[in-house]
C-alpha positions in Angstrom: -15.4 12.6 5.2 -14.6 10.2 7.8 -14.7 7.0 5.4 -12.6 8.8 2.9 -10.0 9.3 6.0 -10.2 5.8 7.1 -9.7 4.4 3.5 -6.5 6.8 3.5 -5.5 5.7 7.1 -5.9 1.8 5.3 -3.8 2.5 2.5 -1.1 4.1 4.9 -0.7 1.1 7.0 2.1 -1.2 6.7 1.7 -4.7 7.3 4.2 -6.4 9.6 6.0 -9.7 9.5 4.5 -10.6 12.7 0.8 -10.1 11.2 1.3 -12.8 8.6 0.6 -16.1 9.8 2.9 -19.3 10.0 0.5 -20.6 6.8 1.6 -17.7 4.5 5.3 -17.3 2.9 6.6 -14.0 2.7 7.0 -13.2 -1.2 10.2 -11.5 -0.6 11.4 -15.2 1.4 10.4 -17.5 -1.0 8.9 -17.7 -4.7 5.9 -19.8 -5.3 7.5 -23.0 -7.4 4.8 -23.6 -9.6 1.8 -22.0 -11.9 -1.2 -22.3 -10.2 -4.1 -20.9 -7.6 -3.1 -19.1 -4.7 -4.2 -16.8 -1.9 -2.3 -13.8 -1.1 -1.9 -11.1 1.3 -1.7 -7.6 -0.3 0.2 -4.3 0.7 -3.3 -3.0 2.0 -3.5 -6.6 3.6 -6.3 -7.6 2.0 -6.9 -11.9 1.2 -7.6 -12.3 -2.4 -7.6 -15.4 -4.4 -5.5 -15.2 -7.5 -3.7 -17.1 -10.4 0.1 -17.1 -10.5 2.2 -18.2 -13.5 5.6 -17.6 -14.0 6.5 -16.9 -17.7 9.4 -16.4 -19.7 10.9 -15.5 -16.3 8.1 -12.8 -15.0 6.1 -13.5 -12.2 2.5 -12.9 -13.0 0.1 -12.4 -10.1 -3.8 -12.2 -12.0 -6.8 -11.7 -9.9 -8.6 -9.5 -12.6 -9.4 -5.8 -12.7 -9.7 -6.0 -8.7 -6.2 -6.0 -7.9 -4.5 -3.8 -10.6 -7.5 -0.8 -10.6 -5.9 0.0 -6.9 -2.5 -0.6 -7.1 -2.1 -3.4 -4.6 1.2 -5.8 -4.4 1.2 -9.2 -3.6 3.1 -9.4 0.1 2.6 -12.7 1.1 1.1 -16.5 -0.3 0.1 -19.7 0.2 -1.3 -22.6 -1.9 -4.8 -23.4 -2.3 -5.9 -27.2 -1.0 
């Protein structure tokens, strides 16, 4: 019972502009300008390596099943060297 409350109490949470760090842009800043890999910060705040591609004007944000199976949003990114 008590891991099924702290995986709620995780999904609650609400990550703050001050937790993201001076190497991340804030997706609702600034757009990524190109196609390509990135890391991102998610609404559960979470770092996951994904592909980005912007196509006919839609942003797509693909990191597989991972990302999609539990509903995660892409907060924050930042290029990967």
């Amino acid at each position: 019972m008590d891991n099924e409350q702290n995986l709620n109490n995780a999904e609650n949470q609400q990550l703050n502009i001050a937790d993201v760090s001076s190497c991340f842009y804030l997706l609702s800043e600034i757009k990524p300008p190109k196609n390509g890999k990135y890391e991102v910060i998610t609404s559960r705040g979470r770092v996951v390596k994904i592909n980005y591609e912007l196509f006919l004007g839609n942003e797509i944000w693909e990191a597989g099943y991972e990302l999609h199976e539990i509903n995660e949003s892409v907060v924050a990114w930042r290029f990967i060297k």
